[in-house]
N, C-alpha and C positions, 0 to 999 in steps of 0.2 A: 238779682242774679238768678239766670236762669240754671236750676242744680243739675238739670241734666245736660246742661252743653259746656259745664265748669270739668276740667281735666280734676280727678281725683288727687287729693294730696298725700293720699295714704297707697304707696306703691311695693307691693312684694319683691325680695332681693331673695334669689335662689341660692341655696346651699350647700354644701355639700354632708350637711348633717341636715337629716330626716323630723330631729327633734328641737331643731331651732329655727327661731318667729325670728324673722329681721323683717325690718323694711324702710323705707325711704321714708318721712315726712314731710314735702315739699313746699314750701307758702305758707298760707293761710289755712287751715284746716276748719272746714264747715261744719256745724253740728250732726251731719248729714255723712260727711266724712269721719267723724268720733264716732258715731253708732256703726259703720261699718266692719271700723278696724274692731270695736270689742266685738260682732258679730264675727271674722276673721281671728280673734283669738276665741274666742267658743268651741269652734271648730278646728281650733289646733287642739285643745283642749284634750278634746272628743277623740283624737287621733294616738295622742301619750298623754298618760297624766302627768306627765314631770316635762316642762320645756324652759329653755334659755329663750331669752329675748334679746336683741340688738336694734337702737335706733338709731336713725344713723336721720338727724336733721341736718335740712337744707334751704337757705334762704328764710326759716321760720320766721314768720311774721303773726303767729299769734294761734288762738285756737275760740271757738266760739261756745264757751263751756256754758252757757245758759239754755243753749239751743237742746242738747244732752238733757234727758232724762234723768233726776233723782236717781231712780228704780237701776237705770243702767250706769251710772256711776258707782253708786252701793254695789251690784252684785259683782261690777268688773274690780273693783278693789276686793271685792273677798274671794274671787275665783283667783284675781294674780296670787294674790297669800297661800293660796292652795296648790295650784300650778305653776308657778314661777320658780325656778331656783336662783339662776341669774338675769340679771337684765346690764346689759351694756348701752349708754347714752353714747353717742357721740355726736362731737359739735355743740355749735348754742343753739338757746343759750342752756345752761346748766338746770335742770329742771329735779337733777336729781335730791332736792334737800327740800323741794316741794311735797316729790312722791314718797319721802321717807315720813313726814308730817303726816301721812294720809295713813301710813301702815303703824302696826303696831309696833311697843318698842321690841317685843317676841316674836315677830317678824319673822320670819326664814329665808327671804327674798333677799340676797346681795345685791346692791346698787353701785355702779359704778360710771363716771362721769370719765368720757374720753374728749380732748380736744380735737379737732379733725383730722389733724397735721398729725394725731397718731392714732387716727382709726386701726392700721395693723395693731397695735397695740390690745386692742378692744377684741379684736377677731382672735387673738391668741388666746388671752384671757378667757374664750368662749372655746379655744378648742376645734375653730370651724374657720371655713374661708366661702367667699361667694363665689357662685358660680357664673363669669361671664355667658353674658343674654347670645343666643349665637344669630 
């Protein structure tokens, strides 16, 4: 596969809060596409130290986690613990009982798993709504 003629799976959802990371995960997501998105939360990061997080999977068929650096797995799990206060899943599959295994049980980061059929659900819970692309 050639990476740069592959549609990225990891897509930005606009909102109408300044301090919240949403985004789309589309497909398959390449090792290439996991180093982006935590290079994209870095830089939210950088922007507010405290952000909610919303993902909103689609079609997910998997993720390519060997591709992923050690070094930026370690540091992206200890910077979410730091910067994260919520994170909203929605959709499948449910990933959130994986990403609670990775964090500590002192943890500060809420996790919560939305099915699709009630993403508003997810977006309240956050306090935020997206902004249609115009």
């Amino acid at each position: 596969m050639n990476y740069l003629e592959a549609v990225p799976a990891v897509r930005r959802i606009d909102t109408d809060r300044d301090d919240l990371f949403a985004i789309d995960v589309v497909g398959h997501v390449t090792g290439a596409d996991a180093e982006n998105l935590f290079g994209l939360l870095e830089a939210a990061y950088a922007l507010h130290p405290k952000i909610d997080v919303l993902v909103r999977l689609i079609d997910h068929d998997g993720v390519d986690w060997v591709d992923v650096s050690d070094e930026t797995l370690e540091q992206g799990t200890a910077h979410a613990v730091e910067h994260v206060g919520r994170c909203a899943a929605v959709g499948e599959p449910n990933w959130v009982p994986d990403a609670r295994s990775l964090l500590s049980a002192s943890s500060p980061v809420e996790l919560r798993h939305f099915e699709a059929a009630d993403e508003a659900s997810a977006w309240e819970w956050l306090g935020a709504r997206p902004i249609a692309p115009r």
